[in-house]
N, CA, C and O atoms as CSV, one atom per row, in Angstrom:
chain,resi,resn,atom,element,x,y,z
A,1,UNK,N,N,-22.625,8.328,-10.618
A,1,UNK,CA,C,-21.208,8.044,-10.624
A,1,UNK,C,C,-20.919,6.922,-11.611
A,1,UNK,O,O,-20.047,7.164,-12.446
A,2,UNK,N,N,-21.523,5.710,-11.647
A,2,UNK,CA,C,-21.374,4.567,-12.629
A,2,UNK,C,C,-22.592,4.771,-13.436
A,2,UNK,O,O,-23.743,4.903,-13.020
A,3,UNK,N,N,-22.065,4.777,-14.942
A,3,UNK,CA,C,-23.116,4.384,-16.234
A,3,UNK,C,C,-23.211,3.557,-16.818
A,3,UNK,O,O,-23.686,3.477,-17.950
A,4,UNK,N,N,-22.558,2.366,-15.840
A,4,UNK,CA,C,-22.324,1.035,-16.521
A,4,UNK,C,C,-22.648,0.003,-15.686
A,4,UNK,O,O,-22.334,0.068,-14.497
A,5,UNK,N,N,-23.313,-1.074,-16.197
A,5,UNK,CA,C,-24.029,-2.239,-15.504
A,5,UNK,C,C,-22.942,-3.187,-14.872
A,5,UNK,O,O,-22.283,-3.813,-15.703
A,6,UNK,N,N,-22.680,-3.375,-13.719
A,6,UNK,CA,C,-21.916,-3.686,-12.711
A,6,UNK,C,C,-22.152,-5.279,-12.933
A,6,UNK,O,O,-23.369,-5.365,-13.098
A,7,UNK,N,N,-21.602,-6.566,-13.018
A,7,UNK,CA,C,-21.725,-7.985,-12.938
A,7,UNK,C,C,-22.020,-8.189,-11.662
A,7,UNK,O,O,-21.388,-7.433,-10.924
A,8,UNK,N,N,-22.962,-9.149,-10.949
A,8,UNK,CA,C,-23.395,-9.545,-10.031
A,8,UNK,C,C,-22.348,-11.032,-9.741
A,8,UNK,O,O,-22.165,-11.998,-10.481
A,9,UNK,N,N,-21.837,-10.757,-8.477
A,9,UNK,CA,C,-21.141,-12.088,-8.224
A,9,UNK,C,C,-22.160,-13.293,-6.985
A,9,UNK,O,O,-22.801,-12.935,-5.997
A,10,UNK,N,N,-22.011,-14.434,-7.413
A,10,UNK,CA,C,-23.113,-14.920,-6.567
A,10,UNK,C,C,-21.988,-16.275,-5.395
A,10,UNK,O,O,-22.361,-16.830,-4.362
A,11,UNK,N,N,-20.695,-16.398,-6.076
A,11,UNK,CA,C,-20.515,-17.714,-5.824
A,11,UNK,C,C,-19.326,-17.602,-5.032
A,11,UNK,O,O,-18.862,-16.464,-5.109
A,12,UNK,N,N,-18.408,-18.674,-4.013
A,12,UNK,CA,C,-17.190,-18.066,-3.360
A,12,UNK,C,C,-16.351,-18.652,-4.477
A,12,UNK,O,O,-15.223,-18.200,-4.279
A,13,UNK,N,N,-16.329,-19.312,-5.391
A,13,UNK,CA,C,-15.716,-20.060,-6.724
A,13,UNK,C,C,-15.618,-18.671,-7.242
A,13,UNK,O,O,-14.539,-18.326,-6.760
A,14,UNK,N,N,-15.870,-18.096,-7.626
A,14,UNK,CA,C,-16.397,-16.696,-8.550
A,14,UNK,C,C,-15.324,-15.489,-7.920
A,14,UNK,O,O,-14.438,-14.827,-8.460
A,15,UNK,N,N,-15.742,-15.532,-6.801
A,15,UNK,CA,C,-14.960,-14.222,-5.959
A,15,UNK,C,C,-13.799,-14.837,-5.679
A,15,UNK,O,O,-13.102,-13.880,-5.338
A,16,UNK,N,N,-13.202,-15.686,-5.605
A,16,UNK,CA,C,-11.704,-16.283,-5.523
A,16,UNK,C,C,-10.933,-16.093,-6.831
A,16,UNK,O,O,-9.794,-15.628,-6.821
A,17,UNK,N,N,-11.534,-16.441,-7.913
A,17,UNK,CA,C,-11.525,-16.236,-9.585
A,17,UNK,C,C,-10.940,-15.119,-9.792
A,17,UNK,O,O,-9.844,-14.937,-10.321
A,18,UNK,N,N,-11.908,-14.109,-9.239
A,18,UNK,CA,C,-11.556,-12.749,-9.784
A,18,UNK,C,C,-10.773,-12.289,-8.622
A,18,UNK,O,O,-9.902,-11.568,-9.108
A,19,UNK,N,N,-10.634,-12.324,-7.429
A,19,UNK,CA,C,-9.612,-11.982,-6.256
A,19,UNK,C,C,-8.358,-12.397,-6.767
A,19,UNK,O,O,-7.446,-11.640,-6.431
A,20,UNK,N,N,-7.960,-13.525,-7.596
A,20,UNK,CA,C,-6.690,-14.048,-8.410
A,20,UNK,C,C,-6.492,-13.410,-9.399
A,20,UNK,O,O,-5.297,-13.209,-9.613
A,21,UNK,N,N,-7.327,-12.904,-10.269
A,21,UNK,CA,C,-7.329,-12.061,-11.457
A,21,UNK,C,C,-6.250,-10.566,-10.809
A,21,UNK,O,O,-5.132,-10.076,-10.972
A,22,UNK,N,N,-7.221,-10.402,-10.201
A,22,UNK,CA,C,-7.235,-8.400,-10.254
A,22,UNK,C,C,-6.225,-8.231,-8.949
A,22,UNK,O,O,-5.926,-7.048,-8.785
A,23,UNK,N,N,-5.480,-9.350,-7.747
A,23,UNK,CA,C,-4.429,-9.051,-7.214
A,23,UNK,C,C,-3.250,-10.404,-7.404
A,23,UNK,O,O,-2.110,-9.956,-7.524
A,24,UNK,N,N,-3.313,-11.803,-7.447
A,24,UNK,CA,C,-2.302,-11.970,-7.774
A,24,UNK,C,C,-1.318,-11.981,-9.348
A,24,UNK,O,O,-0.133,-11.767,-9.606
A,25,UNK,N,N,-2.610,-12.372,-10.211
A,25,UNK,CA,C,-2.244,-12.021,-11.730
A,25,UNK,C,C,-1.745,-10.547,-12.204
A,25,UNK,O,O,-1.380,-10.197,-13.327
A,26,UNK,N,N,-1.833,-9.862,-11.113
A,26,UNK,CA,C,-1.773,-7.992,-11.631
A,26,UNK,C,C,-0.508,-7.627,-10.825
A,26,UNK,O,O,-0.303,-6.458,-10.498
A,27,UNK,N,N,0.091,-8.334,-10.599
A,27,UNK,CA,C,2.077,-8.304,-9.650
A,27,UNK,C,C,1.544,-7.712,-8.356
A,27,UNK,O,O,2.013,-6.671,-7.895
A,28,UNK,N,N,0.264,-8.589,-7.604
A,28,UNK,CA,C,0.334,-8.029,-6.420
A,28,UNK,C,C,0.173,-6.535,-6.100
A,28,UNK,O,O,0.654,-6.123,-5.044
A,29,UNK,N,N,-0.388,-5.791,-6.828
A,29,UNK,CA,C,-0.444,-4.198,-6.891
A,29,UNK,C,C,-0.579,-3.638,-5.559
A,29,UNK,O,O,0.177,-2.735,-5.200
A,30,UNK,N,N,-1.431,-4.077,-4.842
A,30,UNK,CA,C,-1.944,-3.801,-3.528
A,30,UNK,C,C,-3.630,-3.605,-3.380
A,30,UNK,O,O,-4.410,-3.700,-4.329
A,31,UNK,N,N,-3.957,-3.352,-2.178
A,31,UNK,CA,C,-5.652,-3.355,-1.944
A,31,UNK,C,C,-6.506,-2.306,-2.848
A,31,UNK,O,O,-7.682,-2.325,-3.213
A,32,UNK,N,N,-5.482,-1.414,-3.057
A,32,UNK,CA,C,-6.683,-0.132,-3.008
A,32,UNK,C,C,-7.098,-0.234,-4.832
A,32,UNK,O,O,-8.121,0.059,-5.450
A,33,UNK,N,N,-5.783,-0.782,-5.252
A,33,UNK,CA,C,-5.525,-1.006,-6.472
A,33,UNK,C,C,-6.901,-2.168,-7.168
A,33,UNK,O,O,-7.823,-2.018,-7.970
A,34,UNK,N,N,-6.447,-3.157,-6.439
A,34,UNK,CA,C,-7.630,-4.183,-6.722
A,34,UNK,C,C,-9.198,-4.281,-6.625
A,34,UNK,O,O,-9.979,-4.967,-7.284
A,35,UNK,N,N,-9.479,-3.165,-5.347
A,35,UNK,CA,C,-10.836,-3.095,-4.966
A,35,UNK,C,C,-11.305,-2.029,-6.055
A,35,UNK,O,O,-12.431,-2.140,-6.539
A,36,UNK,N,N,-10.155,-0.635,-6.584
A,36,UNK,CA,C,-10.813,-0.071,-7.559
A,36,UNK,C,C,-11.068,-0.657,-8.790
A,36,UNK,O,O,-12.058,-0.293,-9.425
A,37,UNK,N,N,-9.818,-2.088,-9.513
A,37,UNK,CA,C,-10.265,-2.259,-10.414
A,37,UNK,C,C,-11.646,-3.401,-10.411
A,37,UNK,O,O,-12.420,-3.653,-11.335
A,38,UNK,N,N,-11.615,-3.851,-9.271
A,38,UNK,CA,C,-12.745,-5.097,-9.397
A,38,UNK,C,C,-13.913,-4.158,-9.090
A,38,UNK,O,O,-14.678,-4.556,-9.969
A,39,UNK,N,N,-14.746,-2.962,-8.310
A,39,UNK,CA,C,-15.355,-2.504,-8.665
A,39,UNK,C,C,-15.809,-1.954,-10.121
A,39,UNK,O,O,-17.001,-2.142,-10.366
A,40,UNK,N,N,-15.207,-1.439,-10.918
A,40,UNK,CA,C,-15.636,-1.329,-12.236
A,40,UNK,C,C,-16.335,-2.265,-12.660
A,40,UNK,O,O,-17.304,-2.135,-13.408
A,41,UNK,N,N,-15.786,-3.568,-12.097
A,41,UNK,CA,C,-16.687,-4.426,-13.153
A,41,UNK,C,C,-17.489,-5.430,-12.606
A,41,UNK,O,O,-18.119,-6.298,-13.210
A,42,UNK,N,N,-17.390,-5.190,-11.162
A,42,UNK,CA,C,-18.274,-6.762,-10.267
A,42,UNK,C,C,-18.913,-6.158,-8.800
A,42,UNK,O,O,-18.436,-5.247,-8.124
A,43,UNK,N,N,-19.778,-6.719,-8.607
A,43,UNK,CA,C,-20.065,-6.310,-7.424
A,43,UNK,C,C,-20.737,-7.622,-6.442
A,43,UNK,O,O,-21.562,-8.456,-6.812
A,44,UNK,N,N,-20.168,-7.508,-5.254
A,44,UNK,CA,C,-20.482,-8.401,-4.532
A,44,UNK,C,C,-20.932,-7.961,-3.130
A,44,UNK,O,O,-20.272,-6.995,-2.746
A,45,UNK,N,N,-21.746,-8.328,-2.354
A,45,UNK,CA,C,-21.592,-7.474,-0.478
A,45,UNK,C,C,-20.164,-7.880,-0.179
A,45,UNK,O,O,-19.761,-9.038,-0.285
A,46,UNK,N,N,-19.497,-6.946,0.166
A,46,UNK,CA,C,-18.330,-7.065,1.235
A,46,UNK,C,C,-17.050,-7.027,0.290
A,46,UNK,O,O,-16.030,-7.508,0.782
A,47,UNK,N,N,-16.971,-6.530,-0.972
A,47,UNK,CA,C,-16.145,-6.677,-2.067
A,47,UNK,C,C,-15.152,-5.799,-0.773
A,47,UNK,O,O,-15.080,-6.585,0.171
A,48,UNK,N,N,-14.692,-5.001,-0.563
A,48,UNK,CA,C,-13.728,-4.681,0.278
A,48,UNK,C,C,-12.855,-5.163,0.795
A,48,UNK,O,O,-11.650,-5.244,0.554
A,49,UNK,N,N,-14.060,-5.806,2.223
A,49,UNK,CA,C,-13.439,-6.555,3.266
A,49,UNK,C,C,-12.855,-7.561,2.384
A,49,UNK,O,O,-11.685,-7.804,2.679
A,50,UNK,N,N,-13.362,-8.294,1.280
A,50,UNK,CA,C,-12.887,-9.648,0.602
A,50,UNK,C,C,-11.110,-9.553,-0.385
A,50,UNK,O,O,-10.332,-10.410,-0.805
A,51,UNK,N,N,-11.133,-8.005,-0.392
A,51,UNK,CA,C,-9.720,-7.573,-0.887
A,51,UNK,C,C,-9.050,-7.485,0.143
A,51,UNK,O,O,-7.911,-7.949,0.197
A,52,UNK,N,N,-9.632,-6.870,1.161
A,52,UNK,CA,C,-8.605,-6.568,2.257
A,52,UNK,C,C,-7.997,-8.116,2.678
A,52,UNK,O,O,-6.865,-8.569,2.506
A,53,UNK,N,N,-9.086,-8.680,3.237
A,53,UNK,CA,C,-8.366,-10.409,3.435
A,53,UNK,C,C,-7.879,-11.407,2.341
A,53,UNK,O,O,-7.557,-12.559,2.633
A,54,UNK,N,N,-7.852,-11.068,1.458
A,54,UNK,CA,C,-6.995,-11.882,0.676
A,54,UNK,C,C,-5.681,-11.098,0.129
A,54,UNK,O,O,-4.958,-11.633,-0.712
A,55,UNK,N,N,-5.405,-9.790,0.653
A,55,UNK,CA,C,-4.224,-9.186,0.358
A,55,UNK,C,C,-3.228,-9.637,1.483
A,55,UNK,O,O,-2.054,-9.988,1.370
A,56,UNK,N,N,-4.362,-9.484,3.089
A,56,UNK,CA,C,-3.561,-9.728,4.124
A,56,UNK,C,C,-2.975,-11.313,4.246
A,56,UNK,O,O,-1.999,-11.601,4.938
A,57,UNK,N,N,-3.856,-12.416,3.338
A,57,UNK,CA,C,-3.070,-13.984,3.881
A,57,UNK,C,C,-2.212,-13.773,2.576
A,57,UNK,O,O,-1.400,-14.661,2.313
A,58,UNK,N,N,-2.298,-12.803,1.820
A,58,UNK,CA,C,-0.915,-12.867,1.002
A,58,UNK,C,C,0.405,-13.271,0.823
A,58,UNK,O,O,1.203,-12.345,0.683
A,59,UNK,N,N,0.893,-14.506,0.787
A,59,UNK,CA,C,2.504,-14.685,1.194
A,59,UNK,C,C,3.044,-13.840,0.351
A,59,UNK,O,O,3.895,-13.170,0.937
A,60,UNK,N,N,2.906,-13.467,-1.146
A,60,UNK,CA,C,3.876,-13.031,-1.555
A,60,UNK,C,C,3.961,-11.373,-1.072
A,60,UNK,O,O,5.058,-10.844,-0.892
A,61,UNK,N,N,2.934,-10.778,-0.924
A,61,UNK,CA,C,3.088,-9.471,-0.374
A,61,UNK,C,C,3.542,-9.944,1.183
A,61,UNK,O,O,4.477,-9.146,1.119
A,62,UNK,N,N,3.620,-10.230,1.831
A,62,UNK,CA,C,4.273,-10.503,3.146
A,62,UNK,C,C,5.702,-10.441,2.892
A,62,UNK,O,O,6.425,-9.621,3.459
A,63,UNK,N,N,6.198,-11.447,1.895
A,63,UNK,CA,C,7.477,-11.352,1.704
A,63,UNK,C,C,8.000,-10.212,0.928
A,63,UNK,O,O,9.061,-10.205,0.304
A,64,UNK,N,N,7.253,-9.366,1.016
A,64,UNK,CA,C,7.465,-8.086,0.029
A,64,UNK,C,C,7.804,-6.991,1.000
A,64,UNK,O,O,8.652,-6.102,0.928
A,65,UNK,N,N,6.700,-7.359,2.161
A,65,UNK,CA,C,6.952,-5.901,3.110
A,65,UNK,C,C,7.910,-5.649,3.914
A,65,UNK,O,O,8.128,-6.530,4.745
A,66,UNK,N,N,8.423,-4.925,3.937
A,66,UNK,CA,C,9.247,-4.321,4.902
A,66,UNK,C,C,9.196,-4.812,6.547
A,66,UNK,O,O,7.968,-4.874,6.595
A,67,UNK,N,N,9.516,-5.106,7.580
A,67,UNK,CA,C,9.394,-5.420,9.066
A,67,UNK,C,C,9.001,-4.083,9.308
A,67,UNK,O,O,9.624,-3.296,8.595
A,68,UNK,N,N,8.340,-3.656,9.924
A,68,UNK,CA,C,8.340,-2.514,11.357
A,68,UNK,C,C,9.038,-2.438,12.083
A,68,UNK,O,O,9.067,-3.373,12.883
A,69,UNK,N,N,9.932,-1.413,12.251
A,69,UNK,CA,C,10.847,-1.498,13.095
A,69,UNK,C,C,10.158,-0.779,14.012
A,69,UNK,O,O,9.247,-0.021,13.679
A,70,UNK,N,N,10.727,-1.048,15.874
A,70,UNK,CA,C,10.706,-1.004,16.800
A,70,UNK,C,C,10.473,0.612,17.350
A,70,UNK,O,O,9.619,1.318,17.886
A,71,UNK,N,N,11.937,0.666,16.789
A,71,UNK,CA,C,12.709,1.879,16.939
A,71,UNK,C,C,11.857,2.962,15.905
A,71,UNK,O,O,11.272,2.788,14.836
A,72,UNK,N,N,12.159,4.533,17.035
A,72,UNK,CA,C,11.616,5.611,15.984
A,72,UNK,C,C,12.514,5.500,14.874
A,72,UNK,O,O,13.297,4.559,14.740
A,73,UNK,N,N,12.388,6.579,13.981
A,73,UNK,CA,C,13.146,6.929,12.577
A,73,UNK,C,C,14.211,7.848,13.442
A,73,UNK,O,O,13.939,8.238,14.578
A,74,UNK,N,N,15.485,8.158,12.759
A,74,UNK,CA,C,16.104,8.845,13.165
A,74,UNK,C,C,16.863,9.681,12.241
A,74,UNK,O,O,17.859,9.327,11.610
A,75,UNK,N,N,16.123,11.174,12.218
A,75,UNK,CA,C,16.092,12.233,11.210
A,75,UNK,C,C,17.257,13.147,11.512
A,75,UNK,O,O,17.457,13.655,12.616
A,76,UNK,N,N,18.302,13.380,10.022
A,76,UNK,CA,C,19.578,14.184,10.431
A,76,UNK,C,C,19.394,15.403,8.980
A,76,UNK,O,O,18.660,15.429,7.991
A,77,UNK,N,N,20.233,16.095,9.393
A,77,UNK,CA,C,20.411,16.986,7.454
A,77,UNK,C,C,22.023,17.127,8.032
A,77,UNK,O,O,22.618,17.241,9.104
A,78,UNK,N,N,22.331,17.029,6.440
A,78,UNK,CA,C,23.964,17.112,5.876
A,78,UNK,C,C,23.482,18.577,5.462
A,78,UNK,O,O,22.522,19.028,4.837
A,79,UNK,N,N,24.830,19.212,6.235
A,79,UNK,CA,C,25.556,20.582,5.609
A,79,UNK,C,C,26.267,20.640,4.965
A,79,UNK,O,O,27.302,20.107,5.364
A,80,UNK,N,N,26.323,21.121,3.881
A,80,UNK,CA,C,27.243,21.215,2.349
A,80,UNK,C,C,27.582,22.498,2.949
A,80,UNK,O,O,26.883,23.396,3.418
A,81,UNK,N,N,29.656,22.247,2.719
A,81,UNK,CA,C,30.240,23.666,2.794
A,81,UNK,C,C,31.241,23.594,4.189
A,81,UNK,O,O,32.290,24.188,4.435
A,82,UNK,N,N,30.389,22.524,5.057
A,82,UNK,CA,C,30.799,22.530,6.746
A,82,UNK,C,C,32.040,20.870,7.012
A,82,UNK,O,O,31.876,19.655,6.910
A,83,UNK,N,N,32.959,21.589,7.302
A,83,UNK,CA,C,34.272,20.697,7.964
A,83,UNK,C,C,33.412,19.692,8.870
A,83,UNK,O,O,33.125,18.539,8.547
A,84,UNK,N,N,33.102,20.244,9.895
A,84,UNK,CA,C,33.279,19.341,11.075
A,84,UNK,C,C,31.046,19.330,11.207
A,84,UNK,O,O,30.273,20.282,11.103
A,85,UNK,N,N,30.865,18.409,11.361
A,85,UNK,CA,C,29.111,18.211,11.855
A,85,UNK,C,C,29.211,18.016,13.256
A,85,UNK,O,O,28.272,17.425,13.788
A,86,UNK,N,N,29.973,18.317,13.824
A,86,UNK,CA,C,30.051,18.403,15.578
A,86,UNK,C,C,30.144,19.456,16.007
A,86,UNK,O,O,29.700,19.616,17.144
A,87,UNK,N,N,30.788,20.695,15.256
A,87,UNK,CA,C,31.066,22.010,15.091
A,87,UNK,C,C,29.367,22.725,15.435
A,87,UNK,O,O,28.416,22.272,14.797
A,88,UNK,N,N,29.179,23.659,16.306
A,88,UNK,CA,C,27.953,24.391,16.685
A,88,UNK,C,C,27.957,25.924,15.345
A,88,UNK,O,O,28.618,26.878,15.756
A,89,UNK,N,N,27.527,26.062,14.408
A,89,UNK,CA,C,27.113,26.958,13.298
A,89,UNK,C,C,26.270,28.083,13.949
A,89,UNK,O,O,25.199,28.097,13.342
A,90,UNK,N,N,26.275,28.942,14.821
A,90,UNK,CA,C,25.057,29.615,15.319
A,90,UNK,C,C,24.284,31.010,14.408
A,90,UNK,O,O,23.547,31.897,14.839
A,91,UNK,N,N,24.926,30.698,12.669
A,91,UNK,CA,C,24.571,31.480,11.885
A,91,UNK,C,C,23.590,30.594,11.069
A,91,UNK,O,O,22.750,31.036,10.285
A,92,UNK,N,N,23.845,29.059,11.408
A,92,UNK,CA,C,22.954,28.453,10.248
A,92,UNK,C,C,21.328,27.824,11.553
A,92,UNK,O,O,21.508,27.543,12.737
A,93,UNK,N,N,20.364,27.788,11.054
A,93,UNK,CA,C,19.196,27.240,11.750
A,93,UNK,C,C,18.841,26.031,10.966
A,93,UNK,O,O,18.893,25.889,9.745
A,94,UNK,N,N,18.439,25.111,11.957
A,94,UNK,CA,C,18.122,23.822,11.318
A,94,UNK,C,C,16.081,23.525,11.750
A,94,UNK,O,O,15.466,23.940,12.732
A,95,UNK,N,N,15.649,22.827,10.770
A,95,UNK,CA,C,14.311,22.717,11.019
A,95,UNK,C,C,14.182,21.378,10.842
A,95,UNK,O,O,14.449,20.733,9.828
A,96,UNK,N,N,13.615,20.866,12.233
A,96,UNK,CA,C,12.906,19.701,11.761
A,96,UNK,C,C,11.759,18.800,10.888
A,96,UNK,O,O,10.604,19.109,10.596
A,97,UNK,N,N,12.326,17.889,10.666
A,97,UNK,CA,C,11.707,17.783,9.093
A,97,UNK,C,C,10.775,16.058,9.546
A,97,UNK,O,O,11.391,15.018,9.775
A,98,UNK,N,N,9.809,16.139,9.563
A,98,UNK,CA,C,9.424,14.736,10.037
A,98,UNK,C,C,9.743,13.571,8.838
A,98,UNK,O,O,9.494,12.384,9.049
């Protein structure tokens, strides 16, 4: 799969370095983004887990994400053509759409 000699990281100076490089210098891309590009070129034990936790104490991606809401989603479709959407259509079928 790789034909190319991978850099050995030895130091937590080193892996902070490049954890700043490849997610906050790169607009915050996200995990999957960073762990593929820092694999290409470094390898460390736990290079993963070490993206995953420095994406998660992320402030600026925190302030990026969205809340979870509570509440389910609540899924409708607009009929083009139809007066009233309270009106029962028993010629048209509707499918739920997740």
């Amino acid at each position: 799969y790789r034909s190319r000699l991978l850099r050995v990281v030895r130091s937590e100076k080193e892996v902070r370095e490049i954890l700043t490089r490849y997610h906050d210098n790169n607009n915050h891309a996200g995990r999957e983004r960073a762990v593929r590009e820092i694999m290409m070129m470094y390898y460390w034990f736990g290079v993963t887990e070490a993206v995953k936790n420095w994406v998660k104490s992320c402030s600026v991606c925190h302030e990026r994400t969205l809340p979870h809401s509570s509440q389910q989603s609540v899924f409708f479709c607009l009929v083009y053509g139809c007066d009233s959407s309270s009106y029962a259509f028993p010629e048209l079928s509707f499918h739920r759409f997740p």
